[in-house]
Backbone bond lengths (Angstrom), bond angles and torsions (degrees), N, CA, C in turn:
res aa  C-N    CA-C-N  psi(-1)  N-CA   C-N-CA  omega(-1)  CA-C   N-CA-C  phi
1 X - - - 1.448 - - 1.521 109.26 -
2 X 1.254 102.47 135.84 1.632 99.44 179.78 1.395 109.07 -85.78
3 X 1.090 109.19 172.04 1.769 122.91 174.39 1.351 117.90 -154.97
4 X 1.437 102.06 131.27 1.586 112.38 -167.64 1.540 111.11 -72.65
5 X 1.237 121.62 132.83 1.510 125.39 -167.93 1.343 97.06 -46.80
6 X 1.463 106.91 139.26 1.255 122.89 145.64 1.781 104.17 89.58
7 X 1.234 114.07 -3.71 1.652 131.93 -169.39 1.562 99.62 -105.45
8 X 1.444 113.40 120.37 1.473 124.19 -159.42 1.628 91.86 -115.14
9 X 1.808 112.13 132.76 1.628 91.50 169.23 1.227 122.08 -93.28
10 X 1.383 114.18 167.63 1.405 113.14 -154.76 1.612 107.25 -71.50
11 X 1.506 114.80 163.17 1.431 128.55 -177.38 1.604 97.69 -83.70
12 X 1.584 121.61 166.57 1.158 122.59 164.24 1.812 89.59 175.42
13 X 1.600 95.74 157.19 1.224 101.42 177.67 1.150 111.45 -125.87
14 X 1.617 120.58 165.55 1.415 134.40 -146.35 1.289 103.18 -128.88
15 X 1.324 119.57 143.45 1.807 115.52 160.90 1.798 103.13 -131.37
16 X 1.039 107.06 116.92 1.691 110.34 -179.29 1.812 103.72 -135.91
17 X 1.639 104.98 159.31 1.131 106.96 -138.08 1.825 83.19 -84.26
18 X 1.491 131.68 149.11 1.659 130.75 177.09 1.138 133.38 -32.86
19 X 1.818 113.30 -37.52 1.586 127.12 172.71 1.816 103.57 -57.65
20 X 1.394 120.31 -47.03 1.853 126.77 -174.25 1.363 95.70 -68.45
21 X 1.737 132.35 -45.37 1.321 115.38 -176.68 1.534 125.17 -78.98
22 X 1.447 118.85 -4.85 0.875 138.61 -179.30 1.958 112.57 -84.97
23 X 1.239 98.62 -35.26 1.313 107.23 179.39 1.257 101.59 -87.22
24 X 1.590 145.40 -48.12 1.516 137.95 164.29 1.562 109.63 -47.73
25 X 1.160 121.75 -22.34 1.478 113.07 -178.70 1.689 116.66 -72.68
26 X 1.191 86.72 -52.37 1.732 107.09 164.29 1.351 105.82 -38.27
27 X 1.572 119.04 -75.18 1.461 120.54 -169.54 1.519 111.38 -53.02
28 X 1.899 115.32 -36.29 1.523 101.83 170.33 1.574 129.53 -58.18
29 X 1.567 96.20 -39.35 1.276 94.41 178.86 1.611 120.39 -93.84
30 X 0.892 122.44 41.58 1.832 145.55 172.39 1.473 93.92 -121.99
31 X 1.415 110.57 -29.17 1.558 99.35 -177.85 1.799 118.51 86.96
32 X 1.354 91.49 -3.78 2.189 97.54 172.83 1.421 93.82 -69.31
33 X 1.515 145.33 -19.97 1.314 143.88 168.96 1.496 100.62 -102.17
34 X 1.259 97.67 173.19 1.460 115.12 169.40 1.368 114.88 -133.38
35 X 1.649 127.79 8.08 1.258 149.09 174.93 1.514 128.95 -160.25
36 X 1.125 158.62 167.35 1.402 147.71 107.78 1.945 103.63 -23.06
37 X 0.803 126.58 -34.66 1.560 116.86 -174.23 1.442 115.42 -76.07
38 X 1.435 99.88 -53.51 1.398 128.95 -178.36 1.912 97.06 -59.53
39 X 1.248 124.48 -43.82 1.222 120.15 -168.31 1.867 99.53 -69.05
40 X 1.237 84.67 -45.36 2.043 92.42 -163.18 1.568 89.98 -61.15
41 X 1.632 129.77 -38.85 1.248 127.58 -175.53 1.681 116.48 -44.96
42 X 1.606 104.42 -54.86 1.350 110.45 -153.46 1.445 106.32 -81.48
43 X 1.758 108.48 -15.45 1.613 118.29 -174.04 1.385 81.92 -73.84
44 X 1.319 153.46 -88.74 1.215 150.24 -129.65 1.408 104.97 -57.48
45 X 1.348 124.87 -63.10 1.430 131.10 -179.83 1.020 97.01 -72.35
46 X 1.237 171.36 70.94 1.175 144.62 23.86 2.303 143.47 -24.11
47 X 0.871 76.13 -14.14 1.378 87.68 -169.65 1.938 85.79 -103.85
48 X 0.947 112.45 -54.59 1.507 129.60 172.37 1.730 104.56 -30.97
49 X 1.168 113.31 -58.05 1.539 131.88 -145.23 1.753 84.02 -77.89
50 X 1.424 118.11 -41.87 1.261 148.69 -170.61 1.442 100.64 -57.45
51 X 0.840 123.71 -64.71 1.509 146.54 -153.92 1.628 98.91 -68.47
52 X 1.765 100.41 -38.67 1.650 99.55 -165.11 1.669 107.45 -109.67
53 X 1.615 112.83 -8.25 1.860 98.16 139.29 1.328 119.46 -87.02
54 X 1.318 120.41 24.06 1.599 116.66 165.50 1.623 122.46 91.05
55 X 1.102 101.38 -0.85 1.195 125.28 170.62 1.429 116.37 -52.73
56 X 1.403 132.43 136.34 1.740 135.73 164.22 1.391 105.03 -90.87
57 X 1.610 120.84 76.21 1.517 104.25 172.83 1.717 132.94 -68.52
């Protein structure tokens, strides 16, 4: 995703149930993420992308 210089995305916080943070932790530390943020990022736009070829993710 690109980002316009100097344009920061916004902060927000999350509450998800231990088994989902437990499984993003994994993926950070395998390295398929590069964060807890980055993980919650790519799940959404994915499900997103999903949603708008019509898909029931």
């Amino acid at each position: 995703m690109a980002r316009t210089e100097g344009r920061r995305k916004p902060y927000i916080t999350v509450t998800i149930p231990p088994e989902l943070l437990e499984y993003l932790e994994k993926k950070v530390e395998s390295r398929e993420f590069a964060s807890l943020a980055h993980g919650i990022e790519v799940c959404v736009l994915r499900y997103k992308e999903a949603e708008e070829r019509g898909e029931r993710p």
